[in-house]
C-alpha positions in Angstrom: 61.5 30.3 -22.4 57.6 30.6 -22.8 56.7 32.4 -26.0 53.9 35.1 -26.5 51.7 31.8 -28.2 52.2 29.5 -25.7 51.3 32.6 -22.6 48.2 33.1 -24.6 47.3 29.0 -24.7 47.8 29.6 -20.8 45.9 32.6 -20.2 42.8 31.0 -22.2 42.5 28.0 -20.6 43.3 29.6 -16.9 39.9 32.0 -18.1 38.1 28.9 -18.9 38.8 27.3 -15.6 38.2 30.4 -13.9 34.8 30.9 -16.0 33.9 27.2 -15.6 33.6 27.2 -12.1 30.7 30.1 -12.2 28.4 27.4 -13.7 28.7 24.6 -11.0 25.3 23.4 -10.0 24.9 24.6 -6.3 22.6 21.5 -5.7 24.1 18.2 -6.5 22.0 15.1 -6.0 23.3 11.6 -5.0 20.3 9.8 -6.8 18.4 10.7 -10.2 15.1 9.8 -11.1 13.6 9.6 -14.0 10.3 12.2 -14.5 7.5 10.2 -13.1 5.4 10.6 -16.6 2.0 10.6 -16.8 -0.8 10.0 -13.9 -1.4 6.8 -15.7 2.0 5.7 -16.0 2.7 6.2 -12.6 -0.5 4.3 -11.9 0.9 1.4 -14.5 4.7 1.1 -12.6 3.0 1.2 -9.0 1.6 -1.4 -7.3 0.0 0.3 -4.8 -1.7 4.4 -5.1 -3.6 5.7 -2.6 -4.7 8.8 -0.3 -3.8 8.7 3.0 -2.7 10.9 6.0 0.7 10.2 7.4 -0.2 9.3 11.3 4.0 8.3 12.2 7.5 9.4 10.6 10.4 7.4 11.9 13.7 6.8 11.0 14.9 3.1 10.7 18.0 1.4 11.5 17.6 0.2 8.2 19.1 1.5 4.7 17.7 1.0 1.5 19.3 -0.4 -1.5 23.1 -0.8 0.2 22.3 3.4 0.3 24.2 4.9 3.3 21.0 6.7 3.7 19.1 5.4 6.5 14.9 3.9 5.6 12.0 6.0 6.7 9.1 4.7 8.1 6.2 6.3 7.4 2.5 5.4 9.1 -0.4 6.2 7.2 -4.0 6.1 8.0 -5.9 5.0 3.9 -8.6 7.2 3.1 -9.1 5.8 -0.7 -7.5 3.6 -2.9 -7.1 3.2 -6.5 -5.0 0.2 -7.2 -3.2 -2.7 -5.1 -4.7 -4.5 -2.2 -4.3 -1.7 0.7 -4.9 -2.1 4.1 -6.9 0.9 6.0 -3.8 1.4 8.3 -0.2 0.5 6.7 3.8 1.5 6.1 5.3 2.9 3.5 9.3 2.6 3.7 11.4 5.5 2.2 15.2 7.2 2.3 15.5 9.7 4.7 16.7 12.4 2.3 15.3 13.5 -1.3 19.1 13.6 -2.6 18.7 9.2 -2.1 15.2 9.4 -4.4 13.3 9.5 -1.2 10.3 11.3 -0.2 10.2 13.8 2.9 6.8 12.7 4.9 5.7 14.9 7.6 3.1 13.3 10.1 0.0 15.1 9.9 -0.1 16.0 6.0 -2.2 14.1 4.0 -1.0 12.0 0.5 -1.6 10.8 -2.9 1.5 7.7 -2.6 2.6 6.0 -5.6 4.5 2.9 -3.9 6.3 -0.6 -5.1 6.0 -3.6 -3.3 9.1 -4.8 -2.8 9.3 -8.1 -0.3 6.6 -7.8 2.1 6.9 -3.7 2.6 5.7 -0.8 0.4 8.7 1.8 -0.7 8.1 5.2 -2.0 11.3 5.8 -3.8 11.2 8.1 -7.5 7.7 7.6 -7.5 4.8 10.2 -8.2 3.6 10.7 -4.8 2.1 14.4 -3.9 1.4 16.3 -1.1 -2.7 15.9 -1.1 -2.7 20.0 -1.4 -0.6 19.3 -5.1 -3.0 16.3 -6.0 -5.7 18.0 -7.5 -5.0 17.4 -11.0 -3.6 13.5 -10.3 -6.4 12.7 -8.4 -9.3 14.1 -11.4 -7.6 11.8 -13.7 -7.6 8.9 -11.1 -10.9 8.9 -11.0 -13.4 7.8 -8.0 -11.4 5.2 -6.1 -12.6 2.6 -3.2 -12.5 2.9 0.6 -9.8 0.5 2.2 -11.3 -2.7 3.6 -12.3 -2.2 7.2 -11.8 -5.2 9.7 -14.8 -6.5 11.0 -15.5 -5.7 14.5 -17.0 -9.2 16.1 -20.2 -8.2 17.8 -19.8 -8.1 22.0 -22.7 -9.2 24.2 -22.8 -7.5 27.0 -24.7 -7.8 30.2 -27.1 -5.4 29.5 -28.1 -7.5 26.2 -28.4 -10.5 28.0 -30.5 -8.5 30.3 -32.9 -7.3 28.1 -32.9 -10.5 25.8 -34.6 -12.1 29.0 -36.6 -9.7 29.4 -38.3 -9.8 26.2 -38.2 -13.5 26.1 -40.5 -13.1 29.6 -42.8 -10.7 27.9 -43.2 -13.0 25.2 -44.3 -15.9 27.5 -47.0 -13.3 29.4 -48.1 -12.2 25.9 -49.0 -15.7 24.6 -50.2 -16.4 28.5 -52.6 -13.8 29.0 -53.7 -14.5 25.2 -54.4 -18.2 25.9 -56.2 -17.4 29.5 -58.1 -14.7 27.7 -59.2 -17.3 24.4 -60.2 -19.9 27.5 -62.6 -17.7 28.9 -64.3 -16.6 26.0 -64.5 -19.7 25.2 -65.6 -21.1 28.7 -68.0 -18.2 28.5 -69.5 -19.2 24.6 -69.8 -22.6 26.0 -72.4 -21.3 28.9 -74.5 -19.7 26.5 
């Protein structure tokens, strides 16, 4: 027989469990981060940061980290750069979801990226990076950075310069012609006098 102690005992803790389960977060996260810190830390533990406008958002076959998510590709045309060696056009590899400590690029938008280099790709995962819009602040404090190295375009000759190269190589040759006829006869004609 349950005494009136013992139907108290039960009475509290069904209220607790009833009570506990108004404070269950309503957005559980697969993956934590920690804060990215400063705009100089996040400089310090990247190894690449640059502005750049996403140009392609695919989704890989590919997961990251043994993640179920799936990777992210994301294209970016580089307008400036303040730290790693950054090509003007390049990938940056992320999860597909912000609950795996990815980022959600959209093509078109433009970026401040804080990425890591890890193997031969760049990965935006619980790093700093900002929409461009959100950047203001980060970017101030990043200071003036450099435009990406642009490949050299090898010089073409086309017809039309070979045309006119000819052309002004035969002008040349009547110039100095006409010049020497011209010095002959004057001097034919000083000779006479």
């Amino acid at each position: 027989m349950i005494n009136k102690k013992q139907r108290l005992s039960v009475g509290f803790i069904f209220i607790f469990f009833i009570s506990s389960l108004l404070f269950i977060p309503s957005n559980v996260q697969a993956c934590s981060c920690v804060k990215p810190g400063t705009v100089e830390e996040s400089k310090i533990k990247s190894d690449a940061v640059f502005e750049g406008t996403a140009t392609s958002v695919k989704t890989s076959s590919q997961s990251l980290f043994r993640s179920s998510e799936r990777a992210v590709k994301a294209s970016f045309q580089v307008n400036e750069v303040w730290k790693g060696h950054v090509a003007p056009t390049l990938e940056v590899k992320t999860a597909e979801s912000e609950d795996s400590c990815g980022y959600t690029f959209k093509e078109g938008e433009r970026y401040l990226v804080y990425a890591k280099t890890t193997g031969k790709s760049l990965q935006a995962l619980c790093s700093a990076t900002l929409l461009h819009s959100e950047a203001n602040e980060h970017i101030k404090l990043l200071g003036i950075g450099s435009l990406p190295p642009q490949p050299e375009i090898p010089l073409q000759k086309t017809e039309s310069s070979l045309t006119q190269g000819w052309y002004i190589g035969l002008g040349g040759i009547a110039v100095v012609s006409l010049i020497s006829v011209f010095y002959r006869q004057r001097k034919r004609s000083k000779s006479r006098t």
